[in-house]
C-alpha positions as a Markdown table, in Angstrom:
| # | Residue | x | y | z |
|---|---|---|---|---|
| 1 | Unk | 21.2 | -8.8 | 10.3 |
| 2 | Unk | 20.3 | -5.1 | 9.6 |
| 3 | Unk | 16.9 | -5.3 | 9.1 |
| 4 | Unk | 16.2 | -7.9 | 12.2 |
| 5 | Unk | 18.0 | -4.4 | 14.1 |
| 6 | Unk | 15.4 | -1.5 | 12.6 |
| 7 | Unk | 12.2 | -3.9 | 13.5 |
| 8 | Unk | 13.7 | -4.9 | 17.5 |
| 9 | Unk | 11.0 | -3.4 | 19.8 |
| 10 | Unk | 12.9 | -1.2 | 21.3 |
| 11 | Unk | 13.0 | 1.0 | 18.0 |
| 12 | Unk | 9.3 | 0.6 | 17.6 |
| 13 | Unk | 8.5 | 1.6 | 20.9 |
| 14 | Unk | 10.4 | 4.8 | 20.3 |
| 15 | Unk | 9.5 | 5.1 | 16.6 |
| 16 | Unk | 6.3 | 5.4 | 18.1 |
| 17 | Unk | 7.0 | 7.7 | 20.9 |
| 18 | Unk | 8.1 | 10.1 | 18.3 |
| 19 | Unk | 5.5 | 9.9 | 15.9 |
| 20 | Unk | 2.8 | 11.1 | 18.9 |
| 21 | Unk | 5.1 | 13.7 | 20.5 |
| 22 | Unk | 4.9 | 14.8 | 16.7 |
| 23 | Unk | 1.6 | 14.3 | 15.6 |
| 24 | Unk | -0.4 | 14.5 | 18.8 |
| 25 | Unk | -2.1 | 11.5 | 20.2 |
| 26 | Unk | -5.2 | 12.9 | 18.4 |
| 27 | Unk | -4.0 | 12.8 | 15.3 |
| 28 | Unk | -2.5 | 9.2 | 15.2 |
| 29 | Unk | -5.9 | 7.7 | 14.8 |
| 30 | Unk | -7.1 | 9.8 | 11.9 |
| 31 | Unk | -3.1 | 9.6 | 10.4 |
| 32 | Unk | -3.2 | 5.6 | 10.6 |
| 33 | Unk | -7.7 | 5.8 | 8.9 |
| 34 | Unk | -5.9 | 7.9 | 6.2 |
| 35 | Unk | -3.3 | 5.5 | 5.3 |
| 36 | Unk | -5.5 | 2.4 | 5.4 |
| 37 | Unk | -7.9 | 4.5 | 3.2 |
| 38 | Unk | -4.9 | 5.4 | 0.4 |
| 39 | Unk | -4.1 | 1.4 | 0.8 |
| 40 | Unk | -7.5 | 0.5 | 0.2 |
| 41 | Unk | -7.4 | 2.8 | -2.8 |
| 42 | Unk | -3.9 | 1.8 | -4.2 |
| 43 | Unk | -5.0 | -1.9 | -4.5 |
| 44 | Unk | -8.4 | -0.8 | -5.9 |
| 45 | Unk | -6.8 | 1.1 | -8.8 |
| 46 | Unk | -3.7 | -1.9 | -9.6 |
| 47 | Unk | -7.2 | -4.6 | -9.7 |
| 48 | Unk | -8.5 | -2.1 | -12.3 |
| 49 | Unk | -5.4 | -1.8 | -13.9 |
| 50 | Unk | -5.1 | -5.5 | -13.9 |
| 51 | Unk | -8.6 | -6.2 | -15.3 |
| 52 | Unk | -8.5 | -3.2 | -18.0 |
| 53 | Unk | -5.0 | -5.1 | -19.0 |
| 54 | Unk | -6.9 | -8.1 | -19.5 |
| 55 | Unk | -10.0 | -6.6 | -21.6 |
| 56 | Unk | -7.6 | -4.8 | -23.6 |
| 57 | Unk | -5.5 | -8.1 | -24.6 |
| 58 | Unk | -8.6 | -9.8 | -25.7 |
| 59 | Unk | -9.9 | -6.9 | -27.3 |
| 60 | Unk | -6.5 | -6.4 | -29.8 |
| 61 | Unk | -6.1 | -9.9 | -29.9 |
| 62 | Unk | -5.4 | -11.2 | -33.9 |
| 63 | Unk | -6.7 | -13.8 | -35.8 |
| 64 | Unk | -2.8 | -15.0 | -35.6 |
| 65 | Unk | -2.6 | -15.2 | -32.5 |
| 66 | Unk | -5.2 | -17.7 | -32.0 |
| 67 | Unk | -2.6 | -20.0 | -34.4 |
């Protein structure tokens, strides 16, 4: 069970310690607002993706293809 080993709290307890004696313990906040940010603008880009998909399908859609 390797991955059941990288996510035992003793590695995210010091995964942690590192990232602040990295970062700084002001930065962590403003590190974690920018990933939920570039999350929140990942999905929003694969719904347009998704939805432009869509529109085009129906747009090049053929009269055989309604057979």
């Amino acid at each position: 069970m390797f991955l059941g080993d990288i996510f035992s709290p003793d590695i995210v307890i010091a995964a942690i310690i590192v990232a602040v004696l990295i970062f700084g313990g002001a930065a962590i906040p403003k590190l974690a607002k920018s990933l939920g940010s570039a999350k929140t603008e990942f999905e929003k880009g694969l719904k347009e993706g998704k939805d432009s998909g869509v529109t085009k399908a129906a747009e090049t859609k053929t009269p055989e293809d309604e057979k």
